[in-house]
C-alpha positions as CSV (number, residue, x, y, z in Angstrom):
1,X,9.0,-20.2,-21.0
2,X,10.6,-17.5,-19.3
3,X,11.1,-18.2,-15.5
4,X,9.2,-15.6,-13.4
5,X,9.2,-17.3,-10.0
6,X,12.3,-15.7,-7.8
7,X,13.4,-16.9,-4.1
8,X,12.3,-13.7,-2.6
9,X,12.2,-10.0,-2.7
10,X,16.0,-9.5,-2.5
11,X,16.1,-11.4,-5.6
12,X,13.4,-9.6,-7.1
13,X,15.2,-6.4,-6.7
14,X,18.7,-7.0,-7.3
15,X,18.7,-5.4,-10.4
16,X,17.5,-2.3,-9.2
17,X,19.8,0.4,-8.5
18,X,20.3,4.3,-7.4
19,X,18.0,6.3,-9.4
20,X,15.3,4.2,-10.0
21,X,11.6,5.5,-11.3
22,X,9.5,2.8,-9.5
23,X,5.8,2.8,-8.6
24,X,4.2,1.0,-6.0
25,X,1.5,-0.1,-6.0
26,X,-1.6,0.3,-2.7
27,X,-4.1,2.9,-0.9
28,X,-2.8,3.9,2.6
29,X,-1.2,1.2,4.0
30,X,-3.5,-1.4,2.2
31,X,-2.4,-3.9,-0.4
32,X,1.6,-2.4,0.2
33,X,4.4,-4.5,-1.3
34,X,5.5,-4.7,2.5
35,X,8.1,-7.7,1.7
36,X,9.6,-5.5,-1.0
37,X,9.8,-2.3,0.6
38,X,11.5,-3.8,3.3
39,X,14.2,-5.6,1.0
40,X,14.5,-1.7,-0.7
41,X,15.5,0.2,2.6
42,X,17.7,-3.1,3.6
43,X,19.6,-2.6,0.1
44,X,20.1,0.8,1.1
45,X,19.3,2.3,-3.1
46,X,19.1,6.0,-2.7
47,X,18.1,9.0,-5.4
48,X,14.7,6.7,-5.9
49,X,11.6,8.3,-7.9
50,X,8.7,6.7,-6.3
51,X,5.2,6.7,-7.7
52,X,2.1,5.9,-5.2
53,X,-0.9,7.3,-4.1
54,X,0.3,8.2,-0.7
55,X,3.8,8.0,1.2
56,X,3.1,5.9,3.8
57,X,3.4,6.6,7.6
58,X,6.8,7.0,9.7
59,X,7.2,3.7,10.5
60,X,6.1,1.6,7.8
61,X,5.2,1.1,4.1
62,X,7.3,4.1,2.2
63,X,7.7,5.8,5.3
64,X,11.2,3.5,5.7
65,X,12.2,4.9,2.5
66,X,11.8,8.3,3.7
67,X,13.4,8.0,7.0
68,X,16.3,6.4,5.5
69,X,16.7,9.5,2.9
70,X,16.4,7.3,0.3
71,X,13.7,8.7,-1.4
72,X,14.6,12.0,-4.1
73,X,11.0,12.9,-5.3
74,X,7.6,11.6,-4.3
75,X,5.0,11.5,-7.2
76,X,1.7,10.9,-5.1
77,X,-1.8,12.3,-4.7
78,X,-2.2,12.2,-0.6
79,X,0.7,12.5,1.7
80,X,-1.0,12.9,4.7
81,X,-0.4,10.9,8.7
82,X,4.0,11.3,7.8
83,X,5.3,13.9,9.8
84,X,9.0,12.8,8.5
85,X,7.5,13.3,5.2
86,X,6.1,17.0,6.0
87,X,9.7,18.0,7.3
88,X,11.5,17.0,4.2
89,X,9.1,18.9,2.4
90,X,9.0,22.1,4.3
91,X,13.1,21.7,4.5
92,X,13.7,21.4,0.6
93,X,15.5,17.9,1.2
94,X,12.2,16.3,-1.2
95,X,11.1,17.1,-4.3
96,X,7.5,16.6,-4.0
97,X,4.5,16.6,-7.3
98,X,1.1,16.2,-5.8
99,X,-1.2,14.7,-8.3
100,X,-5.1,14.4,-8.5
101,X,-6.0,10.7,-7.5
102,X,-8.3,10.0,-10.6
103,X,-5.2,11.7,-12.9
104,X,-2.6,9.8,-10.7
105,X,-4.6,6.7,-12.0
106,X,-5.1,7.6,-15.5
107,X,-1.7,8.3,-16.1
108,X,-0.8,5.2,-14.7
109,X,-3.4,3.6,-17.3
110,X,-2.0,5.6,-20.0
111,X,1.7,4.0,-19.3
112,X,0.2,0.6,-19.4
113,X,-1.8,0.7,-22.7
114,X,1.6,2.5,-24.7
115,X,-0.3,6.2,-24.8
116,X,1.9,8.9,-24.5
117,X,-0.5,11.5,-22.4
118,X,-4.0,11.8,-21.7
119,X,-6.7,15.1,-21.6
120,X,-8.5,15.5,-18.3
121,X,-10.2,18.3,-16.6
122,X,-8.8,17.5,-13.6
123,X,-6.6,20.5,-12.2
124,X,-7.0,22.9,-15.0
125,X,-7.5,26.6,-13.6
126,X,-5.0,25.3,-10.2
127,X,-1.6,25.4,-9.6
128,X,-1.8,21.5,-11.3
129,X,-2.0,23.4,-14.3
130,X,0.9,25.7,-14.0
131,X,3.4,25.2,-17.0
132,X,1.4,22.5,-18.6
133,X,-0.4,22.2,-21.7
134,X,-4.4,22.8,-22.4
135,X,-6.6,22.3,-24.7
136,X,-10.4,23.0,-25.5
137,X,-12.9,20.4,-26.1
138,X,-16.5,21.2,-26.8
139,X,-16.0,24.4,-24.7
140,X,-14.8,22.4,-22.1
141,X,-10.6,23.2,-20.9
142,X,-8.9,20.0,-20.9
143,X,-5.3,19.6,-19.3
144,X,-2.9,17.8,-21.1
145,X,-0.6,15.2,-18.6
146,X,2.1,13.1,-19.9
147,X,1.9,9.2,-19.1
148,X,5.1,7.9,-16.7
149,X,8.2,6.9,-17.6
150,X,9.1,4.2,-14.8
151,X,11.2,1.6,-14.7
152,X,10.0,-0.9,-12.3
153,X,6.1,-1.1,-10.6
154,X,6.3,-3.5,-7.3
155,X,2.9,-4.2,-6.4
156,X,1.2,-6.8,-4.0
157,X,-1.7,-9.0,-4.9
158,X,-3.6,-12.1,-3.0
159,X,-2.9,-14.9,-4.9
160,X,-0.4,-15.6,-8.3
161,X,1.0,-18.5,-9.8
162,X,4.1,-19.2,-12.0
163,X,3.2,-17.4,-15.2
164,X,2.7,-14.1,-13.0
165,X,-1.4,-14.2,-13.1
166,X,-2.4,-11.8,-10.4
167,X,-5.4,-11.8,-8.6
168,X,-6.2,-9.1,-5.3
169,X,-8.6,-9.2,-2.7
170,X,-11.1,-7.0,-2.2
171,X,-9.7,-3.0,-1.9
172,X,-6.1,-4.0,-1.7
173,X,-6.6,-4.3,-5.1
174,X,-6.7,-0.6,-5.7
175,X,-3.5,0.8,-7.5
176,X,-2.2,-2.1,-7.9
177,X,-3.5,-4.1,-11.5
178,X,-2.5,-0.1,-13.2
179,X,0.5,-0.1,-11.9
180,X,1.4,-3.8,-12.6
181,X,0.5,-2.7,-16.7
182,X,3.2,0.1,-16.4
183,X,6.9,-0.9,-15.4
184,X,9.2,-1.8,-17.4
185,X,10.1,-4.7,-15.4
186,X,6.8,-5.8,-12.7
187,X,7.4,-7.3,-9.8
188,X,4.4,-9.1,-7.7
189,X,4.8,-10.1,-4.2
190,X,1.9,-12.4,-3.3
191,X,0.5,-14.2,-0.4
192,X,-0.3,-17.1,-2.2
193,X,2.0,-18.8,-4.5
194,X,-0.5,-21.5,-6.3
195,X,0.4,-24.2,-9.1
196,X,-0.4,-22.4,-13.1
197,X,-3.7,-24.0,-13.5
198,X,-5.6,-23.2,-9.9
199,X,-6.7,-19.7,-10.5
200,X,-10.2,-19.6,-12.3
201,X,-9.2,-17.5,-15.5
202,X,-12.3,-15.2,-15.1
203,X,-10.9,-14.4,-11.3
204,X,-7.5,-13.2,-12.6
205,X,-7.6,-9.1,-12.4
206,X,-4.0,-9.3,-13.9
207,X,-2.6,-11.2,-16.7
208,X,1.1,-12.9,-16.4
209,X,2.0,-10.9,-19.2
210,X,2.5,-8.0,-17.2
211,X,4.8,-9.3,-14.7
212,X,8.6,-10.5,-14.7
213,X,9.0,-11.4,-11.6
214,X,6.7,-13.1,-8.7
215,X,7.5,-14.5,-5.4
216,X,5.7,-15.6,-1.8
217,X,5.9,-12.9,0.8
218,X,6.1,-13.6,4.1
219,X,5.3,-12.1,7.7
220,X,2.7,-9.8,6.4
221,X,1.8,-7.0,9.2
222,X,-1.1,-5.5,7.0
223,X,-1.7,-2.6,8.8
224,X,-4.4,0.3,8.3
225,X,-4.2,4.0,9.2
226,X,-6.8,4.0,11.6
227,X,-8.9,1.8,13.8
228,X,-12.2,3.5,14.4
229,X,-14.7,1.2,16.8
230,X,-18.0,1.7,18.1
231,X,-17.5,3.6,22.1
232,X,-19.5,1.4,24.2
């Protein structure tokens, strides 16, 4: 069998060169392939393509990407809370295409099950729609949008063993089991690294099939956007 455990994210990635399509997988900052990302900006690959629902904040997450320049065009559906972000925009340095979420992760779907494109009524009549195809359905306009091309999807997950089973916790599971489906080549950080065998087959969300390449992250800061408490 086909070894899919790696040392560590440098490993992981050391295939992966200028010009990448990647996705990454997470919703905000939650269920971010943090050890990954990291090893990405440390590598220094630039001209990257990356696909994820949001673009992080400054500091963190894809933010580092950004504030490194290595990022060429953001494929996401919110890019709030990144003021580095806004100015590349604004400036012209960052090619950006905004995406409806649900779209963002049907096309995602779409990828993973080998269709080419998909019809949704999302975005038809907006500027989503401009140069794209449409098509009508029982007097309803459909909008046709093209399934990605990507080379590699990095996504996070709670626990995975040596085949590459996945399973996520809670909402960090999110973009993450679509995305996994998509690449070309999958790679799965994890916090838990457990013997083939522990993980209940009904719990597993994603099957080893889908990934190539799993190792145990470490020094996990799981941040979120906000922290919102109760004034006393």
């Amino acid at each position: 069998m086909l070894q899919k455990v790696v040392a560590n994210a440098e490993e992981a990635i050391k295939d992966l060169n200028d010009g990448a399509v990647i996705m990454l997988g997470g919703f905000g900052l939650c269920g971010i392939p943090e050890n990954t990302i990291n090893a990405l900006v440390k590598k220094g690959v630039k001209n990257l393509t990356c696909i994820s629902n949001n673009a992080g904040v400054d500091d963190f997450g894809i933010g580092l990407l950004l504030k490194t320049r290595q990022v060429k065009k953001m494929i996401s559906s919110y890019v709030g809370e990144n003021a580095e972000f806004e100015r590349q925009l604004l400036s012209g340095e960052l090619e950006v295409e905004l995406i409806p979420q649900g779209t963002l992760a049907t096309r995602c779907m779409a990828t993973g099950y080998g269709m080419p494109a998909i019809f949704t009524p999302a975005g038809v009549g907006t500027e989503v729609a401009i140069g794209k195809e449409t098509r009508e359905f029982d007097g309803i306009t459909y909008l046709l949008e093209h399934a990605f091309k990507s080379d590699y999807a990095i996504v996070k997950a709670w626990k995975g063993d040596a085949h590459g089973n996945l399973v996520f916790r809670a909402t960090s599971r999110n973009f993450n089991p679509l995305m996994a489906m998509a690449g070309k080549i999958t790679i799965a950080e994890v916090e838990e690294l457990v013997p083939v065998g522990e993980l209940a087959p009904d719990a597993i969300h994603t099957p080893g099939i889908y990934v190539n390449r799993i190792f145990k992250g470490t020094d996990y800061e799981k941040r979120i956007e906000q922290l919102t408490v109760t004034k006393r």
